[in-house]
N, C-alpha and C positions, 0 to 999 in steps of 0.2 A: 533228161530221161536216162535212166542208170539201165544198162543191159543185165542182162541173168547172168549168174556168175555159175558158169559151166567151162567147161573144157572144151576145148575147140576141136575136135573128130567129130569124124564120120557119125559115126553112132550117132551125136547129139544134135547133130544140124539133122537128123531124119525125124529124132521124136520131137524138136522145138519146131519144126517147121509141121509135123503132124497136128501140134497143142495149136499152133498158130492156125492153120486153116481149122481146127475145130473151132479156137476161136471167133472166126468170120462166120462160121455159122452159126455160132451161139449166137451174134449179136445182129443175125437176119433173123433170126428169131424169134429174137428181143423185139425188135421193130416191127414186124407182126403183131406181135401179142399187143406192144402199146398202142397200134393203129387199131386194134379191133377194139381195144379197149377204151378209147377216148372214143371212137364213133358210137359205143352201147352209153359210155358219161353224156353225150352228146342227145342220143335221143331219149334216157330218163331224166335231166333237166329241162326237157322240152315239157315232159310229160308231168313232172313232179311240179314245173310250173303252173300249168294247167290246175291240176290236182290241187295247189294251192290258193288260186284265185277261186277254183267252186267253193274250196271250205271257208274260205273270207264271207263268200256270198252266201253260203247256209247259216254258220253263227251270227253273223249281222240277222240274217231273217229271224232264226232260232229263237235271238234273244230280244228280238224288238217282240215276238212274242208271248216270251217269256216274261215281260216285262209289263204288259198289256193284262193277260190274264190274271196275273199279282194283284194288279189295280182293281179287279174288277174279280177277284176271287178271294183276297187274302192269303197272306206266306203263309198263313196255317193250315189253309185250304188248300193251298197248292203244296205243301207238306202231306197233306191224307193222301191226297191224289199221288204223290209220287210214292209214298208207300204201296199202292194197288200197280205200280207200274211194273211191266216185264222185266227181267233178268235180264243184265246185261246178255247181249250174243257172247258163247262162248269161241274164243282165238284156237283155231289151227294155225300152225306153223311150220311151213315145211322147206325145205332148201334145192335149190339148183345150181348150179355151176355154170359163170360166166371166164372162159379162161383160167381158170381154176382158181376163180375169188368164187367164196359161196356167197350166196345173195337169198333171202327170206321172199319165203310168198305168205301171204297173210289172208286167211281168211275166216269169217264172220260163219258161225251155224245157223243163223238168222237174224235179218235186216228188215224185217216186217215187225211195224208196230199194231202191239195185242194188247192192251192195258187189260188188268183184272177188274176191272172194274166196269160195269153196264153202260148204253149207250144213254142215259138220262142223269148218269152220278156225275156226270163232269162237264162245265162250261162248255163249248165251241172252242175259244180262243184257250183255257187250256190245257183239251183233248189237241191242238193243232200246234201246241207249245212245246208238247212232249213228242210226238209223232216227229216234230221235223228236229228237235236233240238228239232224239233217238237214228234218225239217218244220218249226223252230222258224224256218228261212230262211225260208218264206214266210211264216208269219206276221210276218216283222220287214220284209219288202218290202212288206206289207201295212200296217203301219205309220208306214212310212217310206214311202208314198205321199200317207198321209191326212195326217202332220203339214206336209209340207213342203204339198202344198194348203193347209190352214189357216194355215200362217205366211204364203203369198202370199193367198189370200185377206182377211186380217187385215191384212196393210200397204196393199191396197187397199181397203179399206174406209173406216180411214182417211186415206187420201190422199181421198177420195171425200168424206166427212163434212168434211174439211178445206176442200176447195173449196165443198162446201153452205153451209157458214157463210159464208168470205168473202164469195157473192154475198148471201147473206143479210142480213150485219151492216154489211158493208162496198160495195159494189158497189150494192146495190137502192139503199138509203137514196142516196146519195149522187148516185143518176141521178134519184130522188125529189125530192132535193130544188132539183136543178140543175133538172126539168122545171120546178119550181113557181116558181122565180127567173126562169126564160126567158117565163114563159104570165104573171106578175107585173108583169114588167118592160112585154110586151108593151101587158099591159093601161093602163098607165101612160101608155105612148107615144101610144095610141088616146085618151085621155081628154085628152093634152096638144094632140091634133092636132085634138078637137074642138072642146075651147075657144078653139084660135086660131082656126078656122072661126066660127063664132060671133061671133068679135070681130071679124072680118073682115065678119061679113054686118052686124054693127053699126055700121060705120066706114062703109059704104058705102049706109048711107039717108042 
């Protein structure tokens, strides 16, 4: 590890030794932020798990549905029929700050299925085919809130962990070792300026 190429005074051992303890606290910092930041990673893969296993379990239901009504309505029936269906819900999109990664909140104007069409124009199986497609949107906005959080929080982290190390491995040491060449050097100088004093008080009895 190469020292800082300064000059070895006074002066410079106060501001290297100031960078240096700013240093230490930059990289308490640092370690904070990664800790708060791997425990929010920690509890949205818990969650985004979850989130995940219901939407497996809705489209499996969905489409065994979906599948059912076909047989027993025809694609071209089930074609008119999704023409009389509601609009998709319209996406709000708004942000928050974790640590200062922004992270999406995602939400639906409505999760309630309203088919435009009467309660006698469409089978059982599929009025109950569309109904549960139609709640299978929020659970995937619900999804697709927590991962895309997690993939930002997760590129911050380590960009975070990144910067901990360098002051760590590279930055501390190296103001470390520039202090102790600068406070070395010094000490050098004071022992060379006393021995000439000395030889000066000797020269002159």
């Amino acid at each position: 590890m190469e020292r800082l190429a300064v000059s070895p005074t006074k002066s410079a051992l106060i501001r290297i030794r100031e960078e240096l303890e700013f240093a230490h606290e930059g990289k308490e910092l640092l370690t904070q932020k990664r800790e708060v930041l791997v425990m929010e990673l920690l509890r949205l893969q818990e969650d985004a798990q979850q989130a995940r296993e219901e939407l497996d379990r809705q489209l499996e239901e969905a489409y065994r549905a979906f599948a059912e009504a076909s047989l027993q309505h025809g694609i071209d029936g089930m074609a008119r029929l999704a023409a009389a269906s509601p609009e998709p819900p319209e996406l709000k999109i708004r942000e928050h700050s974790v640590m200062g990664v922004v992270v999406p909140i995602v939400t639906a104007s409505s999760a309630q299925w309203q088919p435009h069409y009467g309660l006698g124009a469409a089978p059982l199986p599929a009025d109950r085919a569309g109904r549960l497609l139609y709640e299978v949107v929020a659970k995937l906005l619900e999804v697709a809130e927590l991962e895309t959080a997690i993939y930002r929080l997760a590129n911050e982290t380590r960009k975070t962990l990144h910067r901990e190390r360098a002051l760590e491995n590279l930055f501390i040491p190296q103001y470390r070792k520039t202090v102790k060449f600068i406070q070395e050097s010094l000490e050098e100088k004071d022992r060379e300026t006393l021995f000439q004093m000395k030889l000066l008080k000797g020269e002159g009895r």
